[in-house]
SETORKOL-773693 format. One line per field, with one value per residue: residue number from 1; chain; x, y, z of N, C-alpha, C in turn. Coordinates in steps of 0.1 Angstrom, whole numbers. Layout:
i = NUM,...;
ch = A,...;
n.px = X,...;
n.py = Y,...;
n.pz = Z,...;
ca.px = X,...;
ca.py = Y,...;
ca.pz = Z,...;
c.px = X,...;
c.py = Y,...;
c.pz = Z,...;
//
This chain:
i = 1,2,3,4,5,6,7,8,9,10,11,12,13,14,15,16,17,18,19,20,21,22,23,24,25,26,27,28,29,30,31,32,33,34,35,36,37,38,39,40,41,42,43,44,45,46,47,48,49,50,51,52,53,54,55,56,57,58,59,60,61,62,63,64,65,66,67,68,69,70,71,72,73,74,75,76,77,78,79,80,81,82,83,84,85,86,87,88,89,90,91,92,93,94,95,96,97,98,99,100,101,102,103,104,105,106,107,108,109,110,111,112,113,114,115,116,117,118,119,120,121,122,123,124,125,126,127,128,129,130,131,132,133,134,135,136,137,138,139,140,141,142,143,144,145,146,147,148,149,150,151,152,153,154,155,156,157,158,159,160,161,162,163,164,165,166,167,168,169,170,171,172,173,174,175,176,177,178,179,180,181,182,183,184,185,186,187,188,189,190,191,192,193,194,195,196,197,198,199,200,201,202,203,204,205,206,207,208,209,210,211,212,213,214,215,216,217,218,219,220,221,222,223,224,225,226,227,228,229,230,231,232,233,234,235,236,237,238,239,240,241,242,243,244,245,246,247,248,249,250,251,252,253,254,255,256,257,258,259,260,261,262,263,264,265,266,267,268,269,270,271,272,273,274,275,276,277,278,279,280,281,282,283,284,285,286,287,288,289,290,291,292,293,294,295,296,297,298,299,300,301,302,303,304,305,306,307,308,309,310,311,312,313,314,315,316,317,318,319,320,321,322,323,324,325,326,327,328,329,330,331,332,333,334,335,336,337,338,339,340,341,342,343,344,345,346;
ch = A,A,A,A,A,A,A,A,A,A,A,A,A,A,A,A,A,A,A,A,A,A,A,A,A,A,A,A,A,A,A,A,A,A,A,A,A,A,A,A,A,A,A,A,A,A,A,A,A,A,A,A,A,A,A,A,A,A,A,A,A,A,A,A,A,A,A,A,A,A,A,A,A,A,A,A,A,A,A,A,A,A,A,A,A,A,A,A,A,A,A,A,A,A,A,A,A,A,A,A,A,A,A,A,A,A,A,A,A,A,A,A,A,A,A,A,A,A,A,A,A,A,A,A,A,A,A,A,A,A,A,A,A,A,A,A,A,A,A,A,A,A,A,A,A,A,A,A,A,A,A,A,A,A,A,A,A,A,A,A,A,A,A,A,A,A,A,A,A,A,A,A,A,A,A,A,A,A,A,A,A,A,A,A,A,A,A,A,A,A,A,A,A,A,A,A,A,A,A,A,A,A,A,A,A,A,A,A,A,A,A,A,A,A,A,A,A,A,A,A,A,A,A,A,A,A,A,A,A,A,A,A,A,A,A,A,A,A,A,A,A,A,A,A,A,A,A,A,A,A,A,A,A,A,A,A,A,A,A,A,A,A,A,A,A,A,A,A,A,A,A,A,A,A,A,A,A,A,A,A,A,A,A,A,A,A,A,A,A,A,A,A,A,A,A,A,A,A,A,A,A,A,A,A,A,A,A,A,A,A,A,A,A,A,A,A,A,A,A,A,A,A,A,A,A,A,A,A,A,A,A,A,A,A,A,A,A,A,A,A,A,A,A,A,A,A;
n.px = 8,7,22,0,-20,-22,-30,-50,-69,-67,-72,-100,-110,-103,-127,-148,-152,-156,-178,-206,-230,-264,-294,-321,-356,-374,-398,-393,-378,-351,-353,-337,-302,-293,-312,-309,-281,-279,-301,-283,-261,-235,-235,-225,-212,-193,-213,-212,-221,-236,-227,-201,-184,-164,-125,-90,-75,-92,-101,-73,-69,-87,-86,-61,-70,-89,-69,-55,-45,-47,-71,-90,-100,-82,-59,-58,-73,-82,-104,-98,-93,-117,-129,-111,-94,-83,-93,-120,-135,-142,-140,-137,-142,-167,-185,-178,-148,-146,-136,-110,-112,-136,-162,-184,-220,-226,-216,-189,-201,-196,-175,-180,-192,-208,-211,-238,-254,-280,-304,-275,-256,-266,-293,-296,-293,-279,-283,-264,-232,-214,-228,-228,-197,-190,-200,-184,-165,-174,-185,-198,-187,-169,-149,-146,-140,-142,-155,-144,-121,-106,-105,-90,-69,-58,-51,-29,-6,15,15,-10,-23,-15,-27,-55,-58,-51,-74,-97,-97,-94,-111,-109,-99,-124,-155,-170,-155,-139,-155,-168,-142,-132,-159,-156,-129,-146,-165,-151,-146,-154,-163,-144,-145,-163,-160,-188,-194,-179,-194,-218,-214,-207,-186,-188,-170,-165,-178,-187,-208,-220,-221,-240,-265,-272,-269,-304,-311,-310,-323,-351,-362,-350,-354,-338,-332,-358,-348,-321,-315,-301,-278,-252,-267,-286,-316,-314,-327,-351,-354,-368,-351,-356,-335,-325,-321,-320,-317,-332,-328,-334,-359,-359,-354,-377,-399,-428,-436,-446,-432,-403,-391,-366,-355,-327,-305,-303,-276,-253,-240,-217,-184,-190,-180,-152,-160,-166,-173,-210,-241,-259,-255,-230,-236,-234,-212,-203,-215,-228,-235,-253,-272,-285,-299,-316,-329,-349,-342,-352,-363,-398,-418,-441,-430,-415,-402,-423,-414,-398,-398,-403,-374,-374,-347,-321,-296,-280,-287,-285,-257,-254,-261,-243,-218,-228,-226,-204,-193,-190,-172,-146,-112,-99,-75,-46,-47,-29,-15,-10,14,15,5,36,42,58,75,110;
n.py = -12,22,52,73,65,48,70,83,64,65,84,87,65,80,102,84,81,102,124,146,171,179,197,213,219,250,249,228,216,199,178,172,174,150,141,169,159,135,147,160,145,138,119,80,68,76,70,48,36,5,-3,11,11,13,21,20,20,33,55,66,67,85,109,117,122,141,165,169,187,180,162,181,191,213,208,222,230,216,198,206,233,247,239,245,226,243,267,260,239,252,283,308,335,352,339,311,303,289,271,289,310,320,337,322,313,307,303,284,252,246,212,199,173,162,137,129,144,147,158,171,199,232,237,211,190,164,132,118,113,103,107,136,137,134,152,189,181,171,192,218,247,243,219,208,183,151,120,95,109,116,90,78,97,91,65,65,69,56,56,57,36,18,27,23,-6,-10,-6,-8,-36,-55,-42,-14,13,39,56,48,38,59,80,65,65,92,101,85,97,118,116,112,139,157,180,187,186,213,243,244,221,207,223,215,190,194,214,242,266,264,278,318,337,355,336,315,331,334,312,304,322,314,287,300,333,341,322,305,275,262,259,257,227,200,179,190,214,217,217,200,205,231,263,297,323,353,367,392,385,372,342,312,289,254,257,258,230,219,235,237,236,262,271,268,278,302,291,279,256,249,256,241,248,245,253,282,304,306,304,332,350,346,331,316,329,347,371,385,401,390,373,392,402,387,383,406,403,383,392,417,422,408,402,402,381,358,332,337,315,303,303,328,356,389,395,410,417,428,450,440,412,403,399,385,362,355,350,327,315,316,294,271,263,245,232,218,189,196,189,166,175,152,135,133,110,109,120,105,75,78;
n.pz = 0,-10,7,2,-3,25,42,32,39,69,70,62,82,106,99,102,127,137,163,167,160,155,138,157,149,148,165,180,211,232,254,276,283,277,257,239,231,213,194,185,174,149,118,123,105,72,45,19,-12,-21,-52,-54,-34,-6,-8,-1,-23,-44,-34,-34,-60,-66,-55,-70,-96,-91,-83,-108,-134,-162,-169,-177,-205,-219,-206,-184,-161,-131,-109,-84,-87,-88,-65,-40,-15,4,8,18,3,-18,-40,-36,-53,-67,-88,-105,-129,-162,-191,-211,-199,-192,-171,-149,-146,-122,-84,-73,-55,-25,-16,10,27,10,12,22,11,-13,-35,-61,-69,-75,-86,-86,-102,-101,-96,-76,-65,-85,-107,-104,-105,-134,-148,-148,-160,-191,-190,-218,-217,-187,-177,-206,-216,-229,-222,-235,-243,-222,-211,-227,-227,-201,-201,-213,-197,-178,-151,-142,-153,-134,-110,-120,-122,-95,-80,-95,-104,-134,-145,-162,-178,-178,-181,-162,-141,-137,-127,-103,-94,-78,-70,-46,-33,-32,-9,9,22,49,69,98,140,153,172,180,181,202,221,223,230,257,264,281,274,248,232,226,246,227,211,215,222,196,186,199,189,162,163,165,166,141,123,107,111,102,73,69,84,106,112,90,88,66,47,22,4,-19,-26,-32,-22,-26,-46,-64,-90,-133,-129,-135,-117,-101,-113,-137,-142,-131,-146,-148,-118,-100,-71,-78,-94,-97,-75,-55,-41,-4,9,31,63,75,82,65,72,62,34,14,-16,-8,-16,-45,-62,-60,-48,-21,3,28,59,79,59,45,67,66,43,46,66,61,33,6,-22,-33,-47,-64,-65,-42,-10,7,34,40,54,69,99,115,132,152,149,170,174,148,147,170,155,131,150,158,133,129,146,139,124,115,120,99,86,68,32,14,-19,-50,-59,-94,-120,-142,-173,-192,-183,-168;
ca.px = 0,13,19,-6,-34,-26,-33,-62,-73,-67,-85,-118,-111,-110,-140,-161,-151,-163,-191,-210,-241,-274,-301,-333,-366,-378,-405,-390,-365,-345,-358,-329,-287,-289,-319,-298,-266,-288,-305,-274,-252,-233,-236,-209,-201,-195,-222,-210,-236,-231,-227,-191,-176,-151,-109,-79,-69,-102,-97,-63,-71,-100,-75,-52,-77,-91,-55,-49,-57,-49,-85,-97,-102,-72,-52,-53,-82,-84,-117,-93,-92,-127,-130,-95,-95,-78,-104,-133,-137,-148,-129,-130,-146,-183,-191,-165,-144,-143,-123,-108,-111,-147,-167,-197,-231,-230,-207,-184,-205,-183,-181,-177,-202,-217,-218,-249,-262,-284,-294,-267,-257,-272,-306,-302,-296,-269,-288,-254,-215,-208,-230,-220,-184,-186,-213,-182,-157,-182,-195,-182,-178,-160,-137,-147,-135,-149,-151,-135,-109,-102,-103,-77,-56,-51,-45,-19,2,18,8,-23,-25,-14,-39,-68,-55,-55,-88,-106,-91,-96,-123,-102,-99,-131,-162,-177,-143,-132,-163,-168,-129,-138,-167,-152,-123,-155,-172,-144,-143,-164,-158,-144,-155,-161,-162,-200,-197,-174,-199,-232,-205,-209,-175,-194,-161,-158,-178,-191,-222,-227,-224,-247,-275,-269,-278,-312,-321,-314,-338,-361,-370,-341,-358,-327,-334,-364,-341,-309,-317,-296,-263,-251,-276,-296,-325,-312,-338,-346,-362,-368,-348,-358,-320,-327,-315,-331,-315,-342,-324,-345,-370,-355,-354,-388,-402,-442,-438,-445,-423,-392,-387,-356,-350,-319,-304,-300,-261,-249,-235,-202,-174,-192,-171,-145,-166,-173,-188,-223,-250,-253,-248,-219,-237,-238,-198,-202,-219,-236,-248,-264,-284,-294,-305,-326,-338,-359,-341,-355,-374,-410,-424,-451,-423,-408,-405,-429,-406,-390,-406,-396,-375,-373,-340,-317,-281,-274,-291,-282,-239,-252,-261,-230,-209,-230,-220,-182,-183,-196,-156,-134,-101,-91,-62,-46,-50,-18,-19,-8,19,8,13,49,39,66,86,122;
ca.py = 0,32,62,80,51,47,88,82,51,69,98,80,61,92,106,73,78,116,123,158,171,183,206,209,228,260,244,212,219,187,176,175,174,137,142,179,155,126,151,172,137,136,100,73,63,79,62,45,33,-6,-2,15,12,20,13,26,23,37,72,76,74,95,120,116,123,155,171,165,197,170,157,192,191,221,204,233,231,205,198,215,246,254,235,241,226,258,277,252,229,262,289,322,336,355,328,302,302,276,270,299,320,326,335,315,322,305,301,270,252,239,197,195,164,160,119,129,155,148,161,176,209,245,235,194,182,154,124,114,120,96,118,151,141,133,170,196,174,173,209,227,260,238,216,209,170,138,109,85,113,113,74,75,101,86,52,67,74,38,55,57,24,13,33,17,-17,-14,5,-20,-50,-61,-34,-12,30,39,66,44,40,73,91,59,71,106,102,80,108,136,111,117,152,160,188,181,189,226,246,242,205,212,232,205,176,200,225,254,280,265,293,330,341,358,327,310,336,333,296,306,329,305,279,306,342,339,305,295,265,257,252,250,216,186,184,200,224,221,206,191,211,241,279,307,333,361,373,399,380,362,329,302,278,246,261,250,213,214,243,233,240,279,275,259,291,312,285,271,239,255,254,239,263,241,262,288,315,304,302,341,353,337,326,304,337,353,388,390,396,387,370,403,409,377,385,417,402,373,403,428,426,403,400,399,376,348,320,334,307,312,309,341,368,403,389,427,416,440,446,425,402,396,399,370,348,359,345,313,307,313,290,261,264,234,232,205,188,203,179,166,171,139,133,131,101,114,116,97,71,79;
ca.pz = 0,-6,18,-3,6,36,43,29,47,79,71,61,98,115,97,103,139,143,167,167,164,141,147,158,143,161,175,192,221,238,271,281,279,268,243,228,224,205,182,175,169,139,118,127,91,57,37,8,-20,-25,-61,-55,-19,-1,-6,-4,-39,-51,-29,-42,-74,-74,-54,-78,-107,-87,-82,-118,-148,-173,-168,-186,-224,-226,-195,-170,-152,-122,-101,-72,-92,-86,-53,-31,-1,15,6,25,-15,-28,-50,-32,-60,-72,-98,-114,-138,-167,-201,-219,-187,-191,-161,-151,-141,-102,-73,-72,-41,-16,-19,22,36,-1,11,28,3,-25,-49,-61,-72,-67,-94,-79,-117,-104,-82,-69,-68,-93,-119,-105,-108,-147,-150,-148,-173,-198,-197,-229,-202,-179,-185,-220,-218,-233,-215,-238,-249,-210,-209,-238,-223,-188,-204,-221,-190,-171,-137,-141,-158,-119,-102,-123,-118,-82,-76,-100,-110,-145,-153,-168,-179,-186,-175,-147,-130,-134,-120,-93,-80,-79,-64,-37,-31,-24,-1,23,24,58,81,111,151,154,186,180,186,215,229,223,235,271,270,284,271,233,224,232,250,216,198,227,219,185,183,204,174,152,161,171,159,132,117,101,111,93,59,74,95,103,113,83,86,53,42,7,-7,-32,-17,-38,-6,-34,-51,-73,-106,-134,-130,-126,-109,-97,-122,-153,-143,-125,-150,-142,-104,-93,-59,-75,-98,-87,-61,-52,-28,3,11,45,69,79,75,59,74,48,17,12,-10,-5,-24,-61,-76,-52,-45,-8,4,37,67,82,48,49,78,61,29,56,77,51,19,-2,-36,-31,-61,-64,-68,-30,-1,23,50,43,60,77,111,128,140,156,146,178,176,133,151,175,150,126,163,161,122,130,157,131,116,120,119,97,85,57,21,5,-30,-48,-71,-102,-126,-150,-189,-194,-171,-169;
c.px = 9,14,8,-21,-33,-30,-45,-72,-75,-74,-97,-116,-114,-122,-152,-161,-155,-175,-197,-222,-254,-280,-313,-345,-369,-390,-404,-375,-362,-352,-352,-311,-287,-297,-314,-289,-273,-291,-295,-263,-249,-230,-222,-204,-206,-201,-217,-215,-229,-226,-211,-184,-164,-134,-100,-76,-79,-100,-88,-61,-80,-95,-65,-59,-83,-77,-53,-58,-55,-66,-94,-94,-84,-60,-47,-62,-83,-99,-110,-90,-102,-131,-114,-103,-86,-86,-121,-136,-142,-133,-126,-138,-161,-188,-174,-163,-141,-133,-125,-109,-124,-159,-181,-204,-230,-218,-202,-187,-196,-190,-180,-191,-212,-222,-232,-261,-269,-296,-289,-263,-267,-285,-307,-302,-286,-275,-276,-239,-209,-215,-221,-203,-178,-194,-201,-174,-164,-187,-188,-179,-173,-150,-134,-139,-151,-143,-143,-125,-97,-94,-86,-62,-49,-45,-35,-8,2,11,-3,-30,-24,-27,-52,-69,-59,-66,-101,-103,-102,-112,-115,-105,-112,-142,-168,-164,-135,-140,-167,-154,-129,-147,-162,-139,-138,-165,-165,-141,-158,-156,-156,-147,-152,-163,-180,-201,-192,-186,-211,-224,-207,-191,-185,-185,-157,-166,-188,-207,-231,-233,-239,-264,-277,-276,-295,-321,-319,-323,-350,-366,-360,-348,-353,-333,-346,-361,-328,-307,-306,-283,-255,-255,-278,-302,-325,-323,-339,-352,-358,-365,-348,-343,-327,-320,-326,-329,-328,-342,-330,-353,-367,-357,-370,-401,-421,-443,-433,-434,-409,-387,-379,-355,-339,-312,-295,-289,-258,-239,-218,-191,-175,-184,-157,-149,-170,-171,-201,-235,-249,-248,-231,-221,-238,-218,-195,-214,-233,-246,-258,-272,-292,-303,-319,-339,-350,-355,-340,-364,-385,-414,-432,-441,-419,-411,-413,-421,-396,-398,-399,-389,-374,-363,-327,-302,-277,-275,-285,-266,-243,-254,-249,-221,-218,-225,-206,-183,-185,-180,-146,-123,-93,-77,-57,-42,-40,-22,-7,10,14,15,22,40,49,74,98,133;
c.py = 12,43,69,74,50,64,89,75,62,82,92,71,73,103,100,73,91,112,136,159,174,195,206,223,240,257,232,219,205,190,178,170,163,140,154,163,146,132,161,160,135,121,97,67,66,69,62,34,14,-8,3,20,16,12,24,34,33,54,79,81,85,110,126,124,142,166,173,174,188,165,170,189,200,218,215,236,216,210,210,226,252,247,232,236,239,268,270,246,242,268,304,334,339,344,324,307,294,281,285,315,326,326,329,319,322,303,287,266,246,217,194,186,163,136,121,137,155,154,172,188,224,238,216,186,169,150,121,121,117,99,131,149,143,148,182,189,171,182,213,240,255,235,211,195,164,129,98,97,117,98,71,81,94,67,54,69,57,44,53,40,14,13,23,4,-20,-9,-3,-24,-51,-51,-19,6,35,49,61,45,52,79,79,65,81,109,96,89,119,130,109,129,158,168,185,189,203,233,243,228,204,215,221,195,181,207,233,265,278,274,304,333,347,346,320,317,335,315,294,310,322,293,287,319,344,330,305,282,256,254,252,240,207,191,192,211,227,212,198,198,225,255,289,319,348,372,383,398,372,345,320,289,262,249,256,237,211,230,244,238,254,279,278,273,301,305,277,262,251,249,251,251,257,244,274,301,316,307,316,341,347,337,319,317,345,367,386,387,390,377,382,404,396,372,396,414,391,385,415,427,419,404,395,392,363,332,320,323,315,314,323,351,376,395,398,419,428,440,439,420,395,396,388,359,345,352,332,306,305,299,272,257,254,236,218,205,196,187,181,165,165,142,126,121,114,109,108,86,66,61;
c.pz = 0,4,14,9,16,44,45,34,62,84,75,76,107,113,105,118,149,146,169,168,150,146,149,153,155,171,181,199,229,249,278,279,269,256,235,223,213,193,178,171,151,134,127,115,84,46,21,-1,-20,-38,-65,-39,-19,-4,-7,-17,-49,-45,-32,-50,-77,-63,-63,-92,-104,-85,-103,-132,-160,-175,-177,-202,-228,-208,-185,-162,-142,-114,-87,-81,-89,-71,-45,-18,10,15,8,12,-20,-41,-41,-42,-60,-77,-102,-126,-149,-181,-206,-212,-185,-178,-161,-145,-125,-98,-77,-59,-34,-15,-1,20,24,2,11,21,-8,-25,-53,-75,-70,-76,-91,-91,-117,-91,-74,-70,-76,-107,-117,-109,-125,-152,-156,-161,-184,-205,-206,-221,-196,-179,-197,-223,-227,-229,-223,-244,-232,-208,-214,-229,-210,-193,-211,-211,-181,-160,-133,-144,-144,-113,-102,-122,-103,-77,-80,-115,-123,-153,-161,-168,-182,-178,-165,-138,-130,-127,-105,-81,-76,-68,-50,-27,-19,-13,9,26,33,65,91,122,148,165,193,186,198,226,239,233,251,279,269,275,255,228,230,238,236,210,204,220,204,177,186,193,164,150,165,162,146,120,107,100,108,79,62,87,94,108,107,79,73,49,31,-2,-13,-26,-26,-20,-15,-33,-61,-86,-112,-136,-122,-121,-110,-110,-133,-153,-137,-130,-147,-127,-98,-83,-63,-88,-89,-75,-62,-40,-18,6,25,48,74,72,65,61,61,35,11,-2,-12,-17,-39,-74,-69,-51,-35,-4,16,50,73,71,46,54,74,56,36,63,68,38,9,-14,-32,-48,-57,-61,-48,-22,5,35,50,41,71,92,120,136,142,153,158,180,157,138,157,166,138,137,157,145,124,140,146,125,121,115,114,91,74,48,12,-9,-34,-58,-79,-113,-139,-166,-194,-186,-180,-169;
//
């Protein structure tokens, strides 16, 4: 096994071994300590489909494959170009950038804790990880590949020729085993504990009285927590939160249903402090202003969610809940990128 594999191995252990928390609706409150810790427990294992489980060799490669701009049609675009991990899997960035330097309409969303996430992307057009991963390499704005001109190229390189060997035996280079190793890579990319979890686990001092009240208004007069539920805080689902653009998100794929107009997959909040700036289009630059745009300044239109309505909250009470997002912020490891198979061996 290599050092790589085993890295990788040891990660996905110390993932499957994290314990944290979720959240609860504004109208249910725990009974008490044990029932909080219960409903805020994060799973005990990274759910992986039977169809394409878990291994070593399968995460390295599809590490290996994500590190790697070869995989773009014009070989300079990698998956980690629009998703770093130093920048929470995002980009940093308004909207993405794809081939030929052209900017794109939405945010690059962050891939943190997508095991658990479907369906996937901001409009929900990829049921799994093992579509979305083949969706960007594809796009002609993206990375403007073709699967078998992909297939070809990486069969063209011995290392790779390794990789796929050990990852899956006797099945060979090809668009199921590229987007299965891929996929198996972003099914270990989970945020780890955050002072929030700290807090739930019963350290009283991992975070501030702000943050404290801050959590209050969030399951409460804030009602966050009516679409940002669950551990990851989001309900996998689509909410017109009225942006003032005409992207119709959701609407295009579910064009018959009035709500799903201008609605997009509400974004988990883990590690959002990182990810600025916010929303599928990247107009809001900060945190604050994302309590603004929550608090009075939304698009009134037929399509809007109903749960967004005026919250008359006070600049200190929209800074407490600003404290309770920061505290959501883990401190993970940092993500070796790989060496990449040589176009040639010396």
């Amino acid at each position: 096994m290599s050092s790589g594999s085993s890295l990788i191995g040891a990660a996905v252990a110390a993932l499957l071994a994290l314990a944290g928390i979720g959240i609860y609706g504004s109208s249910a409150e725990p009974e008490g300590a044990a029932s909080a810790k219960a409903a805020y427990r994060r799973p005990a294992a990274i759910p992986f489909p039977a169809d394409n489980p878990y291994s070593d060799a399968k995460a390295e490669l599809g590490r290996t494959l994500f590190f790697d701009p070869r995989v773009s049609g014009a070989g300079n675009i990698a998956c980690a170009t629009c998703h770093n991990p130093g920048l929470a899997w995002s980009d940093g960035l308004a909207t993405a950038i794809g081939v030929g330097a052209q900017r794109l309409q939405r945010r690059s969303p962050t891939l943190l804790n997508l095991a658990w996430g479907t369906p996937l992307m901001w409009d929900g057009r990829f049921d799994d990880l093992e579509h979305q991963a083949a969706g960007p390499v594809i796009a002609p704005g993206e990375m403007n590949q073709t699967m078998p001109a992909l297939a070809a190229k990486l069969a063209a390189l011995p290392g790779y020729r390794r990789l796929f060997d050990s990852a899956f035996p006797g099945e060979g280079i090809r668009e199921k085993t590229i987007t299965q190793a891929i996929a198996t890579f972003e099914r270990g990319i989970v945020s780890g504990k955050a002072p929030f979890d700290r807090w739930i686990e019963g350290d009283e001092s991992a975070i501030s009285e702000s943050a404290e009240r801050g959590f209050a208004l969030f399951n409460g007069k804030g009602r966050c927590a009516q679409c940002h539920s669950g551990w990851r805080f989001t309900d996998d689902s689509f909410h017109d939160i009225g942006l003032p653009d005409d992207d119709l998100g959701r609407g295009r794929i579910r064009p018959k249903v009035p709500l799903l107009q201008h609605a997009f997959k509400t974004p988990g909040l883990r590690n959002a402090a990182q990810r600025a700036p916010y929303m599928h289009d990247g107009s809001v630059p900060t945190l604050i202003a994302v309590m603004r745009h929550y608090n009075d300044g939304f698009v009134a239109r037929p399509s809007l969610s109903p749960e967004m309505k005026p919250l008359h909250l006070s600049d200190a009470e929209m800074n407490d809940l600003v404290s309770f997002m920061l505290a959501l912020t883990s401190e993970d490891a940092p993500v070796a990128v790989p060496a990449l198979p040589a176009q040639e061996e010396q």
